[in-house]
C-alpha positions as CSV (number, residue, x, y, z in Angstrom):
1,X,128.2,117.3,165.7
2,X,129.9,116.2,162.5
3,X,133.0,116.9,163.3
4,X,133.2,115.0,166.2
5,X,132.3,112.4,165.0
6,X,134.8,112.6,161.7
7,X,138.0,113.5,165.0
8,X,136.6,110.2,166.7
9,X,136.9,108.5,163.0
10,X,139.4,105.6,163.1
11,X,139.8,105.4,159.8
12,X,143.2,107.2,158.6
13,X,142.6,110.4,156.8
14,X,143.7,109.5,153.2
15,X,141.5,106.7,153.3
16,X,138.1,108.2,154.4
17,X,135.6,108.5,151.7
18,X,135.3,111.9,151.7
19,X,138.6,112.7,151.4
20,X,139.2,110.1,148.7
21,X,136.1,111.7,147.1
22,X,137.6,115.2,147.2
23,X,141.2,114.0,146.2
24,X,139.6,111.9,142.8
25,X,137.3,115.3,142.4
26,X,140.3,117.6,141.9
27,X,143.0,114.6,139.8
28,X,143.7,115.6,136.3
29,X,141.4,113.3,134.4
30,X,138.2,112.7,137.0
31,X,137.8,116.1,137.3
32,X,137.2,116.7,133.5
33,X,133.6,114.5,134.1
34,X,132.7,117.4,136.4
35,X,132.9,120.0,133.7
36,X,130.2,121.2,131.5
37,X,129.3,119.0,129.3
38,X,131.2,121.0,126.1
39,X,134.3,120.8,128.2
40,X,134.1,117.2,128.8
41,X,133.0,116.8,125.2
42,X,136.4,118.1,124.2
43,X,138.4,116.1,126.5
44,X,136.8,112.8,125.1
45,X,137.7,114.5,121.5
46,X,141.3,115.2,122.6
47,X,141.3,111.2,123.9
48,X,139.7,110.6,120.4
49,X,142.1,111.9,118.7
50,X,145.5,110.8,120.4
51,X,143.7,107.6,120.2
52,X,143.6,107.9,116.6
53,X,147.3,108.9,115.9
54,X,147.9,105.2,117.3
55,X,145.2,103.5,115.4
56,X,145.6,105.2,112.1
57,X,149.3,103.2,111.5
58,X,147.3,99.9,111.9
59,X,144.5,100.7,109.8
60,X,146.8,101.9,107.5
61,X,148.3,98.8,107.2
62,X,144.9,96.7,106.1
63,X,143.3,99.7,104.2
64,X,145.6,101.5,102.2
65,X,143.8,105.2,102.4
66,X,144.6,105.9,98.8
67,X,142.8,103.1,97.8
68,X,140.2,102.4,100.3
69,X,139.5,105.8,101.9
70,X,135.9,104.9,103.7
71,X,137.2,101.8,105.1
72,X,140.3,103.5,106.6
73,X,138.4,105.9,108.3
74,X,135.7,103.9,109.8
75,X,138.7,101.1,111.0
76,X,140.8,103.9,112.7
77,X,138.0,105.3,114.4
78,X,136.7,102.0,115.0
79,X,140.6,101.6,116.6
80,X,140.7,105.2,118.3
81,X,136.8,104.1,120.1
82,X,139.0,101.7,121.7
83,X,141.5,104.5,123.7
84,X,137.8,106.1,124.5
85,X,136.5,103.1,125.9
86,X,139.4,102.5,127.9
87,X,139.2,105.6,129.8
88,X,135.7,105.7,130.1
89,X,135.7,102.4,131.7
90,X,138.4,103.8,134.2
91,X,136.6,106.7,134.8
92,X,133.6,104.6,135.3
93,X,135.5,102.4,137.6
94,X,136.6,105.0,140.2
95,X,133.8,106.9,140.1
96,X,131.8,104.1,141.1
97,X,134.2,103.2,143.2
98,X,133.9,106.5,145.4
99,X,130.2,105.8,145.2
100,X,129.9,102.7,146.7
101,X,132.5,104.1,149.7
102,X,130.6,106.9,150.3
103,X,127.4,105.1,150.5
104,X,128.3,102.5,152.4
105,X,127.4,102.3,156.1
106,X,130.3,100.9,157.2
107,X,133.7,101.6,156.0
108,X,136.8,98.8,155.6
109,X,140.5,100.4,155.8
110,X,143.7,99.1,156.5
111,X,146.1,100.7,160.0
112,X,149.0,100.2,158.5
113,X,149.1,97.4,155.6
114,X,147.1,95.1,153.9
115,X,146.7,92.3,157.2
116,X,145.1,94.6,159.3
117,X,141.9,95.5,157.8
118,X,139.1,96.6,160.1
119,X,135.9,98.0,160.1
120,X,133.9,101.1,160.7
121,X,130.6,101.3,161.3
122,X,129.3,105.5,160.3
123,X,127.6,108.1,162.6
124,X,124.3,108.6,160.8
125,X,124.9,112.1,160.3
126,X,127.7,111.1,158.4
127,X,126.2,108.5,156.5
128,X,123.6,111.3,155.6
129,X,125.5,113.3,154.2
130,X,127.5,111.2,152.3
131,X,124.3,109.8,150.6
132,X,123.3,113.3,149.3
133,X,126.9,113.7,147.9
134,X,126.5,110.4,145.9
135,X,123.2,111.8,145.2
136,X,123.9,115.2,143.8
137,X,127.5,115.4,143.1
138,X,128.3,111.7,141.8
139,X,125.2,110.3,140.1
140,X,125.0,113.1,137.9
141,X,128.9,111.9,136.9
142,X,128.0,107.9,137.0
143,X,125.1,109.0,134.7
144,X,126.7,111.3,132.7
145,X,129.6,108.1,131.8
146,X,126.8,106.1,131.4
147,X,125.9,108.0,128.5
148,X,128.8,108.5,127.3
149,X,129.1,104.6,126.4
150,X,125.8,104.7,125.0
151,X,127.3,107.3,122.5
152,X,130.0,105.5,121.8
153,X,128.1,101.6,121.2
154,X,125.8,104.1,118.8
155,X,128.6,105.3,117.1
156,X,130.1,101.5,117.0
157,X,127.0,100.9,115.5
158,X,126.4,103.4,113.1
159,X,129.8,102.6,111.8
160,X,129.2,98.7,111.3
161,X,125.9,99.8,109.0
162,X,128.3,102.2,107.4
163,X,131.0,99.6,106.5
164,X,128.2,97.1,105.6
165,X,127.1,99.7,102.9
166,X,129.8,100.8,101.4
């Protein structure tokens, strides 16, 4: 039933939620959110860290390491969190992006450009199952993100009381 209702689909195949779903799934930098959780821990370190190759220059600059090592290192992190928070918020964006297509009952796409926008109004079964991939395949994700800025504003934080003390 599903399927004839996705071959009576107006909507053009690159531009269905499910297939935008399964093509952001499988890109190089979404689908390190849908790793295990040490996996995804060492991409953010690897985004950490080129992060910090640019940052450490700069902070450099203000804080001379030989003179004021603890204030280096919190400022280039400080910098590097920046290059974390960049992705995450892209990350963050697409994700929800997907999630709002997916769980949306009706679906705008373009025929052929930008001036001839329409609308299409789901099947339910397709609605349904879209929900319970936004349920169980994407939440998880949006959550998982969501924590993942969490961990970073704590780090932000512990770093300010840091600075403040030393």
């Amino acid at each position: 039933m599903i399927e004839s209702s996705v071959s009576n689909c107006p909507v053009p195949a690159e531009q269905q939620p499910l297939n935008e779903y399964e093509e952001l799934k499988s890109s190089w930098l979404f689908r390190d959110c849908t790793l295990p959780w040490r996996r995804y821990l060492t991409t953010i370190a690897w985004i950490v860290g080129l992060s910090w190759i640019i940052a450490a220059p700069v902070a450099a600059a203000s804080f001379p390491p030989q003179k004021q090592i603890a204030h280096f290192i919190l400022c280039s992190l400080a910098g590097a969190s920046l290059g974390v928070l960049l992705v995450l918020l892209r990350l963050y964006l697409g994700w929800n992006y997907i999630r709002d297509r997916l769980s949306s009952p009706v679906i705008f796409y373009e025929e052929s450009g930008w001036y001839d926008g329409q609308t299409w109004t789901k099947p339910e079964q397709l609605l349904a199952r879209d929900r319970l991939i936004v349920t169980y395949q994407i939440q998880p994700i949006i959550k998982r993100l969501q924590i993942s800025f969490a961990g970073l504003a704590g780090l932000l934080v512990a770093g300010t009381i840091v600075w403040h003390l030393v």
